[in-house]
C-alpha positions in Angstrom: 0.0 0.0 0.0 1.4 3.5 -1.0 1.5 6.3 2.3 1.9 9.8 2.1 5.2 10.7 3.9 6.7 13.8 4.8 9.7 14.5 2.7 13.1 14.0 4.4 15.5 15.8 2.0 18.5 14.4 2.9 17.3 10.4 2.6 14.7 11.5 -0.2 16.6 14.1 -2.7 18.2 10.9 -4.9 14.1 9.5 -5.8 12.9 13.0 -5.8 15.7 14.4 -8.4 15.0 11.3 -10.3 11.4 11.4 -10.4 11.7 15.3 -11.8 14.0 14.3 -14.1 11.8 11.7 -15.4 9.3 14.6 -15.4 11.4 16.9 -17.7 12.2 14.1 -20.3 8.2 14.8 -21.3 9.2 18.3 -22.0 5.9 19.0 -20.6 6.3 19.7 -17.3 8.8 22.7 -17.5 11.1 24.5 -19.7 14.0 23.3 -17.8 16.6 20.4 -19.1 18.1 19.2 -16.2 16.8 19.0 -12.5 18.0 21.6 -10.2 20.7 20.2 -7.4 19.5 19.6 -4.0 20.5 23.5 -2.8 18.5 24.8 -5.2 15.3 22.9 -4.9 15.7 23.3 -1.3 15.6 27.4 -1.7 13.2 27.3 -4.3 10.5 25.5 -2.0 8.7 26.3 1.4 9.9 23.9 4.0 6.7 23.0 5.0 4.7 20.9 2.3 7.0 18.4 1.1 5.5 15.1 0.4 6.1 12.0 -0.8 4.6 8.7 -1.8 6.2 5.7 -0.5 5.6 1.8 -1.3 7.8 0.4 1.2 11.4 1.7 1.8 10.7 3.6 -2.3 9.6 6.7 -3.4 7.2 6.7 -5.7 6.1 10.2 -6.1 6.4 13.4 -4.4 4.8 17.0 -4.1 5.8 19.9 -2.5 4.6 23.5 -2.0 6.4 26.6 -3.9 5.9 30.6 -3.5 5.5 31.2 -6.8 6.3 29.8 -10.1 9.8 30.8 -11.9 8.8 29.8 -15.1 
């Protein structure tokens, strides 16, 4: 069964930067090319709100929270 998690950057960042950059192969997502490193998806979202999906000991999905959009 998949739970909603809270995020723990420092275990989760490796699924999470996969996941996005799974997300920006689409090109549909964003108009970036790469996934921003840790540091700067840390800054760019609030440090409550971050989410993720588990099945067992792996991240599945994830969602967090943002000010505003950059792009």
């Amino acid at each position: 069964m998949i739970e909603i998690d809270r995020m723990v950057l420092a275990t989760d960042w490796p699924a999470v930067r996969d996941i996005y950059a799974d997300g920006l192969a689409t090109g549909l997502a964003t108009f970036l090319s790469n996934p921003p490193s840790q540091n700067e998806w840390d800054r760019a979202h609030l440090p409550f709100g971050r989410l993720v999906a588990r099945l067992g000991d792996a991240v599945h999905g994830w969602a967090a929270l943002t000010p505003v959009a950059d792009t």
